[in-house]
Structures are given as structure tokens and as C-alpha cells.
Residue frames as qw, qx, qy, qz and C-alpha x, y, z in Angstrom:
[[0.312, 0.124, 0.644, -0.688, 30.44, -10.77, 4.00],
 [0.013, -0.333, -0.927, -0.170, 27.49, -13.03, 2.97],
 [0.105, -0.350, -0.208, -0.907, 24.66, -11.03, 2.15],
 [0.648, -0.527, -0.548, -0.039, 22.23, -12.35, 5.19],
 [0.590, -0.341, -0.344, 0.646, 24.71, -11.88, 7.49],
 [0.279, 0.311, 0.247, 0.874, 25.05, -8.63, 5.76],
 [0.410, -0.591, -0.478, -0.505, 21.41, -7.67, 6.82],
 [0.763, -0.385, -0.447, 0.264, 21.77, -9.27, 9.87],
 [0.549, -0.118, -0.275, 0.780, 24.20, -6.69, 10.97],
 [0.005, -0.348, -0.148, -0.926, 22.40, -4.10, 9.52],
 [0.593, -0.683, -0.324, -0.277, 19.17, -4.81, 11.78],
 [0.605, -0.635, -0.336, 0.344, 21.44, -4.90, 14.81],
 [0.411, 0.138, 0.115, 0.894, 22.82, -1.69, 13.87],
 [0.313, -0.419, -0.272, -0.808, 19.23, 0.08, 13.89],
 [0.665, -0.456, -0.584, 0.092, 18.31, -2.16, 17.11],
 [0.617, -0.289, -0.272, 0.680, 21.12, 0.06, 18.48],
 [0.149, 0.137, 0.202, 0.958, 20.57, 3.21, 16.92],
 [0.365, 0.557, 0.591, -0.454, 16.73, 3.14, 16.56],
 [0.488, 0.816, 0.286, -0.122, 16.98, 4.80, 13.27],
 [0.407, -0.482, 0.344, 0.696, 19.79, 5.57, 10.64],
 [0.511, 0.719, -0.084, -0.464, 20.45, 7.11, 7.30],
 [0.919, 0.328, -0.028, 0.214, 22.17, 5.06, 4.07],
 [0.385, 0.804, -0.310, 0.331, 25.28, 7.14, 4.53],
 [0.243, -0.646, 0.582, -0.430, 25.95, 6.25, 7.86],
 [0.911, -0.068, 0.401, -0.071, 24.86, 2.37, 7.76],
 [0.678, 0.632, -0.325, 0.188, 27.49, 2.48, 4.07],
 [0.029, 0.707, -0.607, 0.362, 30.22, 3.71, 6.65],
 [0.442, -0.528, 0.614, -0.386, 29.59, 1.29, 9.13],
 [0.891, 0.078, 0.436, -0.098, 29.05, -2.11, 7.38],
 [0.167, -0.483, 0.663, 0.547, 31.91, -0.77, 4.40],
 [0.361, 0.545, 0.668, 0.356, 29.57, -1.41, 1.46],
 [0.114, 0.037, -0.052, 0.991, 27.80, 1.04, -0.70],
 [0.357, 0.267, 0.348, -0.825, 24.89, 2.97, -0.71],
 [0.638, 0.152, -0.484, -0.579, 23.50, 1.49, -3.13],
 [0.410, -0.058, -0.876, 0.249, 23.80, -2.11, -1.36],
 [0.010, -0.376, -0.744, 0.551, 22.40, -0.74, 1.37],
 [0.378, 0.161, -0.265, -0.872, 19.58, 0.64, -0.61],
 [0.681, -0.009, -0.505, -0.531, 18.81, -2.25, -1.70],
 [0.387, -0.249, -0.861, 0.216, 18.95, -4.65, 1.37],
 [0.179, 0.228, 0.497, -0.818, 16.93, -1.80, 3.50],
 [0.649, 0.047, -0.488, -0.582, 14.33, -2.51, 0.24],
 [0.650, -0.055, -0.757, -0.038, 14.30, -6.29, 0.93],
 [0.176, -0.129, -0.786, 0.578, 14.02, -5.72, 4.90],
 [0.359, 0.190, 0.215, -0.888, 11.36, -3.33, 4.70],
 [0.599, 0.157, -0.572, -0.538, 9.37, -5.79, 2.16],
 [0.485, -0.315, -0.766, 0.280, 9.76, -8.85, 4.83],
 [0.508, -0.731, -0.328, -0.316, 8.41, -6.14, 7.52],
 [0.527, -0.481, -0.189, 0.675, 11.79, -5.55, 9.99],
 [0.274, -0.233, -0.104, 0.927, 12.25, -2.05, 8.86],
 [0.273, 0.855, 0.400, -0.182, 10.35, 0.78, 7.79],
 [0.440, 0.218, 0.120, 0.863, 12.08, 3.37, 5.33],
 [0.117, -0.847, -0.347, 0.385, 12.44, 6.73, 6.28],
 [0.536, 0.839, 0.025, 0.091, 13.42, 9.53, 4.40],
 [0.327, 0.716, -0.596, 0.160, 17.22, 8.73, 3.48],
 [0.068, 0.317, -0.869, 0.373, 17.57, 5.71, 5.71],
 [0.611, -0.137, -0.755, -0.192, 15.51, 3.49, 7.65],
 [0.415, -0.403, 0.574, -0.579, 14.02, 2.63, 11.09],
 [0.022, -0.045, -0.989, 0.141, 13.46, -0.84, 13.14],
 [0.418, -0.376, -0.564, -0.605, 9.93, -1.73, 12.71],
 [0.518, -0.500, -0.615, 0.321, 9.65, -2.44, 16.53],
 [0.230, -0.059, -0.141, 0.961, 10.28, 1.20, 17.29],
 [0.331, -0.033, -0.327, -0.885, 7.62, 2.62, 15.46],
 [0.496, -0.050, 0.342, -0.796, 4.00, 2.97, 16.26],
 [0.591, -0.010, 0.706, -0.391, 1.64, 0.02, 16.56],
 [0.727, 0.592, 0.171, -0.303, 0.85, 0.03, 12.72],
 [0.285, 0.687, -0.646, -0.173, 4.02, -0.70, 11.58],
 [0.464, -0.404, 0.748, -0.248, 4.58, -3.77, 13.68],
 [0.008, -0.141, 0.923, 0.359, 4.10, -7.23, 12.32],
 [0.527, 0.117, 0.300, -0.786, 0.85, -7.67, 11.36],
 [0.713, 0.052, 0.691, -0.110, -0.67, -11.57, 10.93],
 [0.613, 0.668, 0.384, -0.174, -1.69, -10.62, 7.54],
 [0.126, -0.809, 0.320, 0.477, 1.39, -9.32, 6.56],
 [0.250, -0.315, 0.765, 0.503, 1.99, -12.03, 3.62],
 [0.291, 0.544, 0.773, -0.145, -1.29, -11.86, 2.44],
 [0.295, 0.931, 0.122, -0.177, -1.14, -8.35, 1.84],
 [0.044, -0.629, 0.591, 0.503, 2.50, -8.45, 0.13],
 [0.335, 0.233, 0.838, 0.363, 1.05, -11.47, -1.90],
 [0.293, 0.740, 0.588, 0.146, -1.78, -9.10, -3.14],
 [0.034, 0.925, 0.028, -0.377, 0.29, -6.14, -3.44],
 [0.163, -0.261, 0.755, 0.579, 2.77, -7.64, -6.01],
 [0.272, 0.425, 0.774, 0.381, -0.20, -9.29, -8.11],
 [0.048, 0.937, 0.203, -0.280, -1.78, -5.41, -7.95],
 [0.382, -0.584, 0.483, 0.529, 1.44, -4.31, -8.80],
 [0.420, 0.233, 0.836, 0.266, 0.95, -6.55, -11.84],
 [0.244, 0.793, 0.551, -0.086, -2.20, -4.32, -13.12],
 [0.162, -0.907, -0.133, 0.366, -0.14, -1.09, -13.67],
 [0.676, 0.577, 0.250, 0.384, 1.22, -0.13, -16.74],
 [0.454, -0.408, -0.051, 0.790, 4.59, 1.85, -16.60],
 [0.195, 0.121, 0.297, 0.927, 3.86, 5.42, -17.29],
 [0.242, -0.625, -0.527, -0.522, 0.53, 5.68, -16.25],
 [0.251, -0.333, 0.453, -0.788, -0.61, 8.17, -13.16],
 [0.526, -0.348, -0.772, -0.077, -1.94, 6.50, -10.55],
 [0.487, -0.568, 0.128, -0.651, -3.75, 7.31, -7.17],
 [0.484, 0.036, -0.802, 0.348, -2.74, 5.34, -3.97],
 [0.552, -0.710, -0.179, -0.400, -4.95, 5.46, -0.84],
 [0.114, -0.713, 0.624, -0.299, -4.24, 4.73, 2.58],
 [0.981, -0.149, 0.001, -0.122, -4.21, 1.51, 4.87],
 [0.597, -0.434, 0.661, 0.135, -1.12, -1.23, 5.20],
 [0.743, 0.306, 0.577, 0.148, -2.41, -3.16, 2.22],
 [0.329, 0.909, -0.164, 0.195, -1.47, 0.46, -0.16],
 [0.244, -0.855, 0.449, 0.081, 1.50, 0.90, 1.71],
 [0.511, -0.208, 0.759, 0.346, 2.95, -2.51, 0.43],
 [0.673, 0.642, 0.246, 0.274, 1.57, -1.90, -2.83],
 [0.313, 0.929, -0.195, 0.037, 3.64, 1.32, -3.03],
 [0.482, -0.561, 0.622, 0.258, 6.74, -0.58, -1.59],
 [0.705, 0.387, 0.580, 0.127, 6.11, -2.90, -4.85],
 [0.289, 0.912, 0.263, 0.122, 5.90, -0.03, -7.26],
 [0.350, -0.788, 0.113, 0.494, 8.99, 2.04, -5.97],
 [0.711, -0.061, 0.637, 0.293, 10.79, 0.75, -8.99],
 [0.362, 0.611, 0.704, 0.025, 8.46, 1.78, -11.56],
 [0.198, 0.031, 0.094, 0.975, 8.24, 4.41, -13.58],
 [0.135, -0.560, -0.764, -0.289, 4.96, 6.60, -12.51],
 [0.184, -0.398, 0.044, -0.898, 3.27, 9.55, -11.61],
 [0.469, -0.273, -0.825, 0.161, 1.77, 8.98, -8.04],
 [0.203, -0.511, 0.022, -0.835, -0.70, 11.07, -6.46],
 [0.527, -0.198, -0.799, 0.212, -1.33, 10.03, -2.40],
 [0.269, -0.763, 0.046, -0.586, -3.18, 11.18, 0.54],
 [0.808, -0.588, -0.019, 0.044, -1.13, 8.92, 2.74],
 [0.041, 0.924, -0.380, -0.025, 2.14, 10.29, 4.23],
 [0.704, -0.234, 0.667, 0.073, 3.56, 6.59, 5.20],
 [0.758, 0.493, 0.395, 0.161, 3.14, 5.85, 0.99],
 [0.297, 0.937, -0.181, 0.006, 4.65, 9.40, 0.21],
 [0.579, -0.690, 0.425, 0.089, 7.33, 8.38, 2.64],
 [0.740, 0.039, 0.598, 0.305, 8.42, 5.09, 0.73],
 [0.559, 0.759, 0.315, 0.115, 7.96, 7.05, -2.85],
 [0.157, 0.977, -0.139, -0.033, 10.25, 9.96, -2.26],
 [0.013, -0.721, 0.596, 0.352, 13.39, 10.57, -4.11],
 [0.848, 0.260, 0.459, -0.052, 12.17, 7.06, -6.24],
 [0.041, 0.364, -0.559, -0.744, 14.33, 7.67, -9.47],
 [0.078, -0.268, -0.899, -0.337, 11.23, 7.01, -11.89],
 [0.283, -0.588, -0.683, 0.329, 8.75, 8.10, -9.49],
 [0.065, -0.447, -0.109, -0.886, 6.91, 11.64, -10.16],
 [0.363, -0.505, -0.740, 0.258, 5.13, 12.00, -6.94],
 [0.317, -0.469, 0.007, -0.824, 2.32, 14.54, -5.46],
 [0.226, -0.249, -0.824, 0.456, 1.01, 14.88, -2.46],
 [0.261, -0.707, -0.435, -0.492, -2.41, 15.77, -1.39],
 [0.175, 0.168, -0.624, 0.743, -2.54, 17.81, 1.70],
 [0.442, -0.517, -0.116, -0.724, -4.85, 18.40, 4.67],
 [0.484, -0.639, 0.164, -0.575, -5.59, 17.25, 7.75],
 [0.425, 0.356, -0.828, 0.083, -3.47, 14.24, 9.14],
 [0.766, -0.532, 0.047, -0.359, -5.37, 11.60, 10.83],
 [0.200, -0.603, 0.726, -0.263, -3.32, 10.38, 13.62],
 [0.667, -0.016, 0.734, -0.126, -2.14, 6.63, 13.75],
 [0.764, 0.476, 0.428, 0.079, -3.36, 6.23, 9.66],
 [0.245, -0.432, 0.292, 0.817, -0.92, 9.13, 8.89],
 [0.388, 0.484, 0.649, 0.441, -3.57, 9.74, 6.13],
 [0.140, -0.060, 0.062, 0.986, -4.19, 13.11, 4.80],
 [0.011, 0.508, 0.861, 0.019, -7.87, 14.19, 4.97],
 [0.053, -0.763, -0.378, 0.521, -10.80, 17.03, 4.68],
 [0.337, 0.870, 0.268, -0.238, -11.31, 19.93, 2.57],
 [0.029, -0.761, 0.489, 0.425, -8.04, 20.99, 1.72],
 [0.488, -0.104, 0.841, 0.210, -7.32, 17.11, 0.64],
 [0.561, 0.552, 0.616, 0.037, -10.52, 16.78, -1.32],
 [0.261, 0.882, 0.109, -0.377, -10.20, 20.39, -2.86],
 [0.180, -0.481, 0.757, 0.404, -6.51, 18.98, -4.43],
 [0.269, -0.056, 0.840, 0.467, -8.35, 16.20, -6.30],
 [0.506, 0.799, 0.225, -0.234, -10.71, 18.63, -8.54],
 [0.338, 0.791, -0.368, -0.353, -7.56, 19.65, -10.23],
 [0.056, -0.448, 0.820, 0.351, -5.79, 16.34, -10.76],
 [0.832, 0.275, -0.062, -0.478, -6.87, 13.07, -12.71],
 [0.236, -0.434, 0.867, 0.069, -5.33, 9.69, -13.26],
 [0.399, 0.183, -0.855, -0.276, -5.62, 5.72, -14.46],
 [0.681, -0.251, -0.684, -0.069, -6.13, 4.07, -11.42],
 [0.331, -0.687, 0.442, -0.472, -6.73, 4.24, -8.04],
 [0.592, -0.049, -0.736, 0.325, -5.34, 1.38, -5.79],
 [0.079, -0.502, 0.495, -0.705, -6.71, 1.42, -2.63],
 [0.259, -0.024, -0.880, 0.397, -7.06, -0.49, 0.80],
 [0.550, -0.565, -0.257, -0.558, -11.00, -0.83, 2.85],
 [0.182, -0.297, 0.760, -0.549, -11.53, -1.58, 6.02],
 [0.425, 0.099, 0.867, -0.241, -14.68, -3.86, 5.06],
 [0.204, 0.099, -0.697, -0.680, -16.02, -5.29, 1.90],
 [0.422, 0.232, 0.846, -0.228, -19.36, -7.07, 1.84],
 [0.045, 0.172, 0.698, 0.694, -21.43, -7.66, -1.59],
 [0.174, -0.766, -0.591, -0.182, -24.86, -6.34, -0.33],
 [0.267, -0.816, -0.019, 0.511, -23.20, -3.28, 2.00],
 [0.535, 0.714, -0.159, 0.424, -20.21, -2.43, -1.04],
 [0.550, 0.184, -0.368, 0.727, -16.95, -0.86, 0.74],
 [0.231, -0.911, -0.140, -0.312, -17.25, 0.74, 3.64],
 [0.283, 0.539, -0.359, 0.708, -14.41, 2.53, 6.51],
 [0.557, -0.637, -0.485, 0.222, -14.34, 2.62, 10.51],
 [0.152, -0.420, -0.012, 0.894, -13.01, 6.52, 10.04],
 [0.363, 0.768, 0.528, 0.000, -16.53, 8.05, 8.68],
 [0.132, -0.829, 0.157, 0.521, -14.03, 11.18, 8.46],
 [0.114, -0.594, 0.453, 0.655, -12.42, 9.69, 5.47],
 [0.517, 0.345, 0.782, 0.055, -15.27, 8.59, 3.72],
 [0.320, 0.886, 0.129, -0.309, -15.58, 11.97, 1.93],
 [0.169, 0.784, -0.524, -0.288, -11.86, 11.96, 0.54],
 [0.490, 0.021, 0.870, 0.060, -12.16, 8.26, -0.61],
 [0.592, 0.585, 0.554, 0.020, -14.83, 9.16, -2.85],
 [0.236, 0.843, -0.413, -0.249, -12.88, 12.24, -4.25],
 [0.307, -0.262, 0.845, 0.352, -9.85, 9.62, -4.81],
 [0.543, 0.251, 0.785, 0.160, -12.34, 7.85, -6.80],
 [0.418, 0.882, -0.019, -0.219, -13.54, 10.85, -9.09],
 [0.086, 0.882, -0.265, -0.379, -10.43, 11.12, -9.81],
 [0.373, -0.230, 0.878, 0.194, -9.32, 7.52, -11.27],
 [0.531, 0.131, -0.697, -0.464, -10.67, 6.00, -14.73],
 [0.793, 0.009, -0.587, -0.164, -10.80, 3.01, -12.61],
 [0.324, -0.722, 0.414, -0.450, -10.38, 1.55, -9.36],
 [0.566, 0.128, -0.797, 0.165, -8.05, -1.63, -7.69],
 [0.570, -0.557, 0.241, -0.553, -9.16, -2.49, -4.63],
 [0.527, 0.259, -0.747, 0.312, -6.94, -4.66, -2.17],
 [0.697, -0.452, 0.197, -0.521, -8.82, -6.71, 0.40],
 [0.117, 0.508, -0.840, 0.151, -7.64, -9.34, 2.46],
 [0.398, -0.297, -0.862, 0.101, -9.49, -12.62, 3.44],
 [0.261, -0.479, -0.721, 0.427, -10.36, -11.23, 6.78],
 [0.008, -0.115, -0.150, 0.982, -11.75, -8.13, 5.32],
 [0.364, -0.078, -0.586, -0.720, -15.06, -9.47, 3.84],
 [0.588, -0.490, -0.587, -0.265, -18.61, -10.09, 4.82],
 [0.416, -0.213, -0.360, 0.808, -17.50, -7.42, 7.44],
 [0.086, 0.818, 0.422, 0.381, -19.22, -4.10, 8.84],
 [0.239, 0.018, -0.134, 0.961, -17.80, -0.43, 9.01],
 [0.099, -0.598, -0.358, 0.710, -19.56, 2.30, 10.43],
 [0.211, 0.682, -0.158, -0.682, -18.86, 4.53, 7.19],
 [0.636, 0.537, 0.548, -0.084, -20.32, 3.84, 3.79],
 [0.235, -0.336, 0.481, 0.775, -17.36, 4.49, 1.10],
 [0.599, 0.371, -0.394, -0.590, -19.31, 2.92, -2.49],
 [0.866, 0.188, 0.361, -0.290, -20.95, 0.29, -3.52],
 [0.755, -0.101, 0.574, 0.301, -19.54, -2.30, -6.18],
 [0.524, 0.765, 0.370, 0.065, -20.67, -0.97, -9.02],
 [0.046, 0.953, -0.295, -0.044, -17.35, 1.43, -8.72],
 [0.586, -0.416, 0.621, 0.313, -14.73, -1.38, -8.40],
 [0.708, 0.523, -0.430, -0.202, -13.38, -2.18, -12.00],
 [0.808, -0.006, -0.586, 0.055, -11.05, -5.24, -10.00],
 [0.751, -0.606, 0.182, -0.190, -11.05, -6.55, -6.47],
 [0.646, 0.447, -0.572, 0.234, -7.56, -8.11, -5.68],
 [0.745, -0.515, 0.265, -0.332, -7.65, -10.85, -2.58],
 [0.117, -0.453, 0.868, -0.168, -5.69, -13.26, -1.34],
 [0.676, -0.146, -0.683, -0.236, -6.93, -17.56, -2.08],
 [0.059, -0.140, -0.810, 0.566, -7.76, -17.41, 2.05],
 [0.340, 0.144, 0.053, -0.928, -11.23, -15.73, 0.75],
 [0.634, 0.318, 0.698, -0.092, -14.38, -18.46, 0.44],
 [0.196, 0.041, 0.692, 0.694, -15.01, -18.98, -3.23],
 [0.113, 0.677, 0.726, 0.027, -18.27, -18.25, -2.76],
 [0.123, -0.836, 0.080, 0.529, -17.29, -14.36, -1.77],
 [0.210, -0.250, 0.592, 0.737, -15.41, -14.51, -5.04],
 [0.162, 0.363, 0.847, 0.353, -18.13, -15.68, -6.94],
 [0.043, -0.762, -0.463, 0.451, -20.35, -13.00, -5.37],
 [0.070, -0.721, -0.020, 0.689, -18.34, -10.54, -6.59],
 [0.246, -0.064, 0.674, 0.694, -17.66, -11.60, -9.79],
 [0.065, 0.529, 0.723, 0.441, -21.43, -11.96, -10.71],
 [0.185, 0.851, 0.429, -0.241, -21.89, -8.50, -9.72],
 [0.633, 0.717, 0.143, 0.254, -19.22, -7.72, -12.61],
 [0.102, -0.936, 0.309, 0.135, -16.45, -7.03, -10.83],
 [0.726, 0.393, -0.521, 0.217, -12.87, -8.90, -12.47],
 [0.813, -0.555, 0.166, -0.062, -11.12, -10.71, -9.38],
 [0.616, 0.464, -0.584, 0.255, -7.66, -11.73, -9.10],
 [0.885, -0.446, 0.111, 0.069, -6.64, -14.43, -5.80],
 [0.283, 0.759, -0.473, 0.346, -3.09, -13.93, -5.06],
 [0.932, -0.359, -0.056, 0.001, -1.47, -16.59, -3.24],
 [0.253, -0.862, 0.438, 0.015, 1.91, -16.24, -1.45],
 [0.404, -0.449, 0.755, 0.255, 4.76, -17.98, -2.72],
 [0.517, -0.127, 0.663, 0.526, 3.05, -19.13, -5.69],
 [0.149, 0.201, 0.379, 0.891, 1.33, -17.88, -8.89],
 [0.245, 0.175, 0.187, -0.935, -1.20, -15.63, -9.04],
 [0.036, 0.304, 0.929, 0.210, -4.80, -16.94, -10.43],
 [0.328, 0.057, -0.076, -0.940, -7.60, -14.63, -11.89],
 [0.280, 0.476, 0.814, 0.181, -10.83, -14.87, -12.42],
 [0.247, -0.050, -0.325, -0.911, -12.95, -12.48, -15.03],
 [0.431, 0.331, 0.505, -0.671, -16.39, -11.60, -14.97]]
């Protein structure tokens, strides 16, 4: 069996099922777990499945945020060149959003300590061979599956890391980063205490945009990582207020610019 086809079967296996584990898609397509490890990797990267712990669901099942989402090669083109930035061995800090969630698909691989307040990132992370993973707890906001509030924030006094990678909901060079859930504008900025440094992953259609909630201003990004659908001028912007850029461009190389 041709490895497409392979796939192929496997999606209409989970069409039928709604949701299986590796042990029971091994049995039924006569490969092994490992194979199917690694093609539920490569489906979940194109956006048909989601992984779940031990196994996998159809992305059509699952809630509205899973689903296909225009931007969806935009933000796997800037979550591999992010990817890129991260030096094996080093702790890092992952926020929430879509655009994190395909960085941490990227990353699975990797060897790193990963500290997250989103449960959809933990999700993809756990049992990683390589992968030392914490989770922050508190409150779980519904729909962002993100983890929020006192308990959350009170987790990152004790921990510390390299970097934080995380996703905005609207960028603009005179506003800085700001969030349409003012609730998790308080554990954002903890995330950021707790990073050396911070990656931020915005798509095209997130700039010269306004949230409600006021995260930080530039002056905290160390590099902005967008996609070559952003005006050059918005690039320029940011650069001359000293942040390093990298433009990440699906299908082919990546292209930086420094401040």
C-alpha cells in the first residue's frame, strides 16, 4: 500500500469512527505504530486531523477552532521558520492561539523543556520522546482551551526559560500587541517575565489591527516572525523600532530582515 493511499484510508477510518487511538488504526490498516505515528504527524500538519492523546481525531469533528482556517499555510510557513530560532536544549514558553499550536506541532521532534498555558499545545507535546513538558494550570478559557488567572500566573514566579513563542490577536506599531480576551492579558505578561526573550508569530492579517486588551508594547519583542503577505512598510515599521523580523513564505525559503 502506497503511502497516500495509506492516509487516505486512514482519514476514512476516523470519518467513521470520529476518533481513534494508534493501536487500533496499526490493527486496522496492518502497519505499525510507528507508521501510523508518523502519517497522523503529516495529517495533522496539513490540518485533516488533530492529535489526541494516543491517537487522533478528524478535524471536522472538533470545535470551530480546529477547522480549516484560510490562514492555515501562512501560519505553518511561520511556524517552521520560528521553529528555526530554537536551539535544542533550551526551555522554552509557548502561548496560546492556532499560530503556537503549529509551532508546537513543528517542535514535537525536538529536544526541549516546554512550559504552556495552552491545553491544545500540551495536547500535541505529551509523551514527545525529547520533550520535558509542564503545564501551567488555572482557569480554562472555553473555545481557546487556554489556561488562565491566578493560579496560572502564580506557576510562572517559580519557573524561567529562553524564549517565549507566542501568538496575538493584533499587532500595530503605535498600539504594540494587544488581545480580544482582556482576561488573558494578565497571564501573557507573566509568560513574558518569564522568557529572556520573546518570538512573536503574526500573520499578515493580524497587523495595523485593534484589540480591546493591551498585552505590551514593542519594546518587549526581541523578533516578530510574519508571513511575505505583510506590506513592507509594516515590516519596516517594525524593524526601525528595533525589533529583528523574519518573512516566511510558504513553499519557499525563508528571508530575514535585522534591525
Amino acid at each position: 500500500m502506497r503511502d497516500a493511499e495509506r492516509r487516505a484510508r486512514l482519514v476514512d477510518v476516523l470519518r467513521a469512527d470520529g476518533r481513534a487511538d494508534v493501536t487500533g488504526l496499526s490493527a486496522a490498516l496492518g502497519v505499525t505504530a510507528s507508521t501510523i505515528r508518523r502519517d497522523l504527524d503529516r495529517l495533522a500538519r496539513e490540518g485533516r486531523v488533530v492529535r489526541t492523546y494516543g491517537g487522533a481525531a478528524l478535524a471536522d469533528g472538533l470545535p470551530q477552532r480546529t477547522r480549516t482556517d484560510p490562514r492555515a499555510d501562512a501560519k505553518r510557513a511561520i511556524a517552521r521558520a520560528a521553529a528555526g530560532l530554537v536551539e535544542d536544549g533550551s526551555t522554552i514558553v509557548i502561548g496560546s492561539g492556532t499560530t503556537a499550536l503549529a509551532f508546537a506541532r513543528e517542535i514535537a521532534g525536538r529536544r526541549l523543556t516546554v512550559i504552556t498555558n495552552a491545553l491544545d499545545v500540551a495536547n500535541v507535546l505529551l509523551d514527545r520522546e525529547g520533550i520535558e513538558l509542564i503545564v501551567l494550570g488555572g482557569v480554562v478559557r472555553p473555545r481557546m482551551h487556554s489556561m488562565l488567572g491566578h493560579l496560572a500566573e502564580l506557576a510562572t514566579g517559580e519557573l524561567r526559560a529562553d524564549q517565549l513563542v507566542m501568538g496575538i490577536g493584533a499587532i500595530s506599531v503605535e498600539q504594540g500587541l494587544m488581545n480580544d480576551s482582556v482576561p488573558e492579558i494578565l497571564t501573557d505578561r507573566a509568560l513574558r517575565r518569564m522568557a529572556r526573550s520573546a518570538v512573536v508569530l503574526a500573520d499578515a492579517s493580524k497587523f495595523e489591527q485593534v484589540a480591546p486588551g493591551y498585552v505590551f508594547g514593542l519594546e518587549e519583542v526581541d523578533v516578530l516572525v510574519t508571513d511575505d503577505g505583510t506590506a513592507p512598510a509594516t515590516i519596516e515599521a517594525v524593524r526601525a523600532a528595533g525589533v529583528r523580523v523574519v518573512v516566511a513564505t510558504a513553499g519557499r525559503a525563508t528571508q530575514e530582515a535585522r534591525a
